[in-house]
N, C-alpha and C positions, 0 to 999 in steps of 0.2 A: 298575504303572500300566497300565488297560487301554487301546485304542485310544483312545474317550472321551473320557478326560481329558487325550491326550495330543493331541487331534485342539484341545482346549478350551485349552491351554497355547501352542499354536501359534496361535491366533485371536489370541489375548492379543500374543505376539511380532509378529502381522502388524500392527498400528494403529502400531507402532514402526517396522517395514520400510516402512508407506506412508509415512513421512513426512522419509526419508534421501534426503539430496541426490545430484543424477547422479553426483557426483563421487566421493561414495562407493562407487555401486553400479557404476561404470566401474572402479575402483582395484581392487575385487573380482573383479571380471571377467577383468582381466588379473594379476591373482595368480592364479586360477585357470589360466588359459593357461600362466602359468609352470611352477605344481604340477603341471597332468598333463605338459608336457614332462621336469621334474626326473625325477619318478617311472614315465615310460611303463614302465621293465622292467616293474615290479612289476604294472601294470596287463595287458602281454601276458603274463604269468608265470599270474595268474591267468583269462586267457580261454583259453588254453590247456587249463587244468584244465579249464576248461567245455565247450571241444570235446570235451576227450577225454572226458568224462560223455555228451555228447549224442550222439558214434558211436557210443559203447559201446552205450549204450541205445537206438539206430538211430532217433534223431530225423529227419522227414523232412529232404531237402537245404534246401528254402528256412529251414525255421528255423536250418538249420544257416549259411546264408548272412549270415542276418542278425545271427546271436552273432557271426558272427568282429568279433573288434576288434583291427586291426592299422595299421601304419604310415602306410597309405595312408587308415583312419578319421580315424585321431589328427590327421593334416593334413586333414583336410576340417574337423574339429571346430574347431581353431586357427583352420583361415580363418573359422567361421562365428562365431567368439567377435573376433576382430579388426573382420569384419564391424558384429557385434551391440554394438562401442563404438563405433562412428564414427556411429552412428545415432543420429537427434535423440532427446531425452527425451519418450518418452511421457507423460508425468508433466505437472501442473500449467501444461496447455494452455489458453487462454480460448476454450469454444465459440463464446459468446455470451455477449455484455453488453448487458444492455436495459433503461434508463431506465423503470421503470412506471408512476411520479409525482414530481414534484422530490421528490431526496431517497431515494426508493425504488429502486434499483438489484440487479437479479438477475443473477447471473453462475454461468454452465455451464460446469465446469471437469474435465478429467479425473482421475480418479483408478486407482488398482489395484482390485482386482474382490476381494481378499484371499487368502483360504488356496485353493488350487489343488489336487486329488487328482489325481494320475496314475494309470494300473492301465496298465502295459505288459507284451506280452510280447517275449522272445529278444533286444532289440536295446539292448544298453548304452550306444550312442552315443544314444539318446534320452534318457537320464538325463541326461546332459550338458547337450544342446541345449533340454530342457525346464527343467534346474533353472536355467540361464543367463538364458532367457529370462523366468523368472522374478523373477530377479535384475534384473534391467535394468529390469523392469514397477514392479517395489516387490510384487512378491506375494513370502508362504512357497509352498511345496511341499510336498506329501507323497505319496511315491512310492512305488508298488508292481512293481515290476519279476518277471518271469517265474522261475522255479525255475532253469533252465534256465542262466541267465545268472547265478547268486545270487554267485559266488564276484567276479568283474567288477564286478558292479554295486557291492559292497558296498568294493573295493577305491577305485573313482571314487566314491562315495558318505563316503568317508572324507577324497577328498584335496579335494573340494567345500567340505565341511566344514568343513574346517583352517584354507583358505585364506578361506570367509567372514567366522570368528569371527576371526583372525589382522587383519580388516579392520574390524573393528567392526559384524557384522552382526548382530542379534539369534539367540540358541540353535536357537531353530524356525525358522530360516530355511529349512531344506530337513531331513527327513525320510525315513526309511526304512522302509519295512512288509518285514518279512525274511521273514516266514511266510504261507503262503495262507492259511491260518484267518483273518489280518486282514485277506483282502477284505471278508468278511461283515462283519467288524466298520465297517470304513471307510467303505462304502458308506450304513450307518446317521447315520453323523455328520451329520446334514442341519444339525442348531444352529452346526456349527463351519466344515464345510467348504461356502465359496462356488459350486464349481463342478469338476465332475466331465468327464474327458476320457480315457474308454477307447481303447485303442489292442492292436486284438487281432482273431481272428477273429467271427465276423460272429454266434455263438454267445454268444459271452463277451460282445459290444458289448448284445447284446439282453438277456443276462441282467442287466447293470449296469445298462440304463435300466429295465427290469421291475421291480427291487427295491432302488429308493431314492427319494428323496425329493428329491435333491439334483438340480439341475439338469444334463443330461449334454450335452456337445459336442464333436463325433465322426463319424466314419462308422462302419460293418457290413463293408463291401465296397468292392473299387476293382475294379468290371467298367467295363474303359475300350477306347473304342473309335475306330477309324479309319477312316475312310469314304475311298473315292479314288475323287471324280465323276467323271464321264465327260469332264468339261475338263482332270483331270490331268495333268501334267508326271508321265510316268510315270520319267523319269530320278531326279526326285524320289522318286516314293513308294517304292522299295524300300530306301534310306537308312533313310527314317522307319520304316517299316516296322520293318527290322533292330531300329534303335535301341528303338524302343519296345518291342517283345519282351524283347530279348535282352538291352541293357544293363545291367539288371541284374533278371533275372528275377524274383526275391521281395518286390519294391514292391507297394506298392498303386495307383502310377502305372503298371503297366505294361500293355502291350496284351493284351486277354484274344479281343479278337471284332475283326474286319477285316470289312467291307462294300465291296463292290467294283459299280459301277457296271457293269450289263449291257454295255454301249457298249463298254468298256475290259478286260474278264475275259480273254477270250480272249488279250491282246498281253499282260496282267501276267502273270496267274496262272501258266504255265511257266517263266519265268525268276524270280519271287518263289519259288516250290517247290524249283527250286534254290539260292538264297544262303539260305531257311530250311531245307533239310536238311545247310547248310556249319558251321550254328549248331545241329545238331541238333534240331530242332525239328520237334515232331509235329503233324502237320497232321490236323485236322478238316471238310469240307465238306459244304455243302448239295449238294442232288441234283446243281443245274448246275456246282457244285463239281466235284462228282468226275464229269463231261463233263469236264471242261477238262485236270483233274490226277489223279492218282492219292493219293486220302487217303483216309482213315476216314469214315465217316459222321458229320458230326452232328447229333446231338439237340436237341429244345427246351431239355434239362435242360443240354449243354453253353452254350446262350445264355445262359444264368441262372448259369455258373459263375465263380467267380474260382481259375484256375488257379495262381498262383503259381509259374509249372513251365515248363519249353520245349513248351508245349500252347497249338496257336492254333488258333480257329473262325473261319472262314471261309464267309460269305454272300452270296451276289448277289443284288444287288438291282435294281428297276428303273428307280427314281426318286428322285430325295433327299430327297421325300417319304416312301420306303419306308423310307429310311436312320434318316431322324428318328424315324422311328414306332417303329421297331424298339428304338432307343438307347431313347427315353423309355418304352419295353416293360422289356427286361432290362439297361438299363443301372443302374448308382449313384447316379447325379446327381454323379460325380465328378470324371472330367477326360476328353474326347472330341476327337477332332484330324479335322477335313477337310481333303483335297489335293485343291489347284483353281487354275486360274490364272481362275474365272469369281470375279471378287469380287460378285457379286448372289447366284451361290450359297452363299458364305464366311457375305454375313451373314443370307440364310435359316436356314444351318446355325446359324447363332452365336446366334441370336433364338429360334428354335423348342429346338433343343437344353437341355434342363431340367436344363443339369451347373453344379457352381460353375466348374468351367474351362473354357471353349471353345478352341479354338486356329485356325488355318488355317499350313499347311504345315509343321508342326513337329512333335515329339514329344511324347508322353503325359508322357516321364519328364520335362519340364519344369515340371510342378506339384509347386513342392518349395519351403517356404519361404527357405532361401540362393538357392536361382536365381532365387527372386520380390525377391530385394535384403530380403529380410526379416531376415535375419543367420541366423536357423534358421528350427524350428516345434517349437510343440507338437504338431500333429497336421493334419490337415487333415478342415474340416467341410463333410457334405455337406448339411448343416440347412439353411433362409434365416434363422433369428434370432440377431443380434447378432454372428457369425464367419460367413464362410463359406469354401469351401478352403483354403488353408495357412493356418496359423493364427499369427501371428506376434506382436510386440508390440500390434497396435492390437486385438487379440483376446484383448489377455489385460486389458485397460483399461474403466472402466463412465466413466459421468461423476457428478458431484453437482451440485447446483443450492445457490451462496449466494447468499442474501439479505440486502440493508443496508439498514438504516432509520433512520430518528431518532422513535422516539415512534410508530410509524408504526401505526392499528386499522385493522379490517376493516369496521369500525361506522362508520367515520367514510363508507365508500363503500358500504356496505347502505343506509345513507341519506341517500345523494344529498352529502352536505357535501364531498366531496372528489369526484375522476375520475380515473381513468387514460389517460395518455395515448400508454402507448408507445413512447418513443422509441429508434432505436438506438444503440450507442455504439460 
């Protein structure tokens, strides 16, 4: 059976999955919680193997960052599947109900969006967090996970599985694409699959929206940035700072470019140069940069990059006007953080700034769907239509519009014999 029909078989299972009560897709949820606690060896048994494929073959460190799946994953994943049942039912919510004509009553109700593609790379614990999510919505899945990760993903992809059908969930409830040759194919599926969510480099995301048909939501890049006005609590910004770098360097939340308020360079920049060379991290600056510090030069081309790496660019700037202009220049539209104790400047920043996240005083690594209370994400978009950043339950949801009638024409009100009148309910 080629992709196809298997992408066409799953369509078929998803009209079954929309229409299973919370009860059941909650019961699922937490058998799954169960299964990957039962079985964690077997799961680190197999990311192990993976590591040791991707040193061998000297994959760079962030992706290697991002395969490890270990003790400290498996408990972020549990809490985010505990999280992701305690949350209301997305599912068969009343938008809107509005009386049209006695008798005539339309009602806006949610529903799932249907068969879902994934195409990830390196990061196992996305299979999880994505097919759960899925789960909870009332969609199928169909998942392409990275080479890289293949042993991992196919071990969690098995014990997904067990514990859906073991719960009464239809066969295509969740899916596997084992081989690269079935990107090309999958991404053709436009008849079967609803909705396309690349999660990869900024290459792979363009090649996917280039050559489908299928609707894609997504980001490219997480070039995300931290501006520290000139009203800074400078006690504050090298925390944030830290944090955002270092925390966990191979996100797409993490800080790539720092803007530092002319007013303030001088009193940050030597003590931030020191707690970022305690985290190793190689510093980049503009001309007035490297006045102040001693660092590398950098380029236009470093403002335009996403590092993934203990590599930060550093600019001064001289007004927060410069700040903004700059971010809506080489930024993502992804997640950007100002430090200020001016709150006129916060919501300048926050209004002008063209990211799905803004923030004032906090971290980049904050835009994550478990810290947004979302239970996980599929991904985070940096589109404006219909999802925007983390992507969580109410992004994986469309709505339908029903209509009640009795006997009800359109002829009767083309000509004049009846009226609408609107009313709300």
């Amino acid at each position: 059976m080629n992709y196809n029909e298997i992408a066409q078989q799953v369509k078929k299972d998803s009209f079954r999955m929309a229409t299973l009560q919370e009860s059941v897709r909650n019961n699922t949820l937490q058998a799954i919680a169960n299964a990957l606690t039962e079985k964690k060896e077997e799961i680190f048994e197999a990311n192990e193997a993976d590591l040791a494929d991707a040193k061998a073959n000297q994959l760079a460190a962030p992706i290697i960052n991002r395969l490890k799946f270990d003790e400290h994953k498996l408990s972020d994943i549990l809490s985010g599947i505990d999280s992701l049942i305690s949350l209301p039912d997305p599912l068969f919510h009343t938008l809107l109900e509005r009386e049209l004509d006695e008798g005539l009553t339309l009602i806006k109700t949610t529903c799932p969006i249907g068969v879902i593609g994934v195409i990830f790379e390196s990061r196992p614990d996305a299979l999880i967090q994505i097919s759960t999510l899925c789960i909870k919505s009332g969609n199928c899945s169909i998942l392409k996970g990275g080479s890289e990760a293949a042993r991992t993903n196919k071990a969690l992809f098995t014990i997904i599985k067990d514990a859906g059908i073991s719960c009464g969930l239809p066969e295509g409830f969740i899916t596997l694409v084992e081989n690269r040759a079935g990107i090309d194919e999958l991404i053709k599926c436009h008849e079967s699959i609803d909705l396309l969510i690349p999660r990869g480099s900024n290459e792979f995301v363009q090649y996917i929206m280039a050559n489908s048909k299928i609707p894609v939501m997504g980001h490219a890049d997480g070039i995300c940035h931290v501006y520290v006005d000139q009203s800074a609590e400078l006690s504050k910004a090298i925390p944030i700072i830290l944090d955002a770098k270092t925390q966990y360097v191979a996100a797409c939340n993490t800080l790539e470019t720092l803007l530092v308020h002319a007013d303030v360079a001088a009193s940050l920049l030597p003590s931030l140069k020191d707690a970022l060379a305690s985290k190793n991290v190689l510093v980049k600056g503009c001309d007035q940069t490297q006045q102040l510090i001693s660092c590398e030069p950098a380029t236009e081309q470093d403002f335009k990059t996403e590092y993934l790496d203990y590599i930060l660019s550093i600019k001064v700037v001289h007004t927060i006007q410069d700040a903004i202009e700059h971010i809506n220049k080489y930024g993502s539209h992804h997640t950007d953080s100002i430090i200020t104790e001016d709150d006129s400047a916060a919501a300048e920043f926050m209004n002008f700034v063209d990211s799905a996240s803004v923030y004032q005083n906090c971290s980049t690594r904050f835009a994550d769907g478990f810290r947004y209370g979302f239970g996980a994400e599929v991904g985070i978009s940096t589109g404006k239509l219909h999802a925007r950043g983390p992507v969580g339950l109410d992004g994986l949801v469309t709505y339908k519009y029903k209509l009640f009638g009795n006997g009800h024409i359109v002829a009767d009100y083309a000509e004049g014999k009846k009226s609408f009148h609107f009313k709300e309910k």
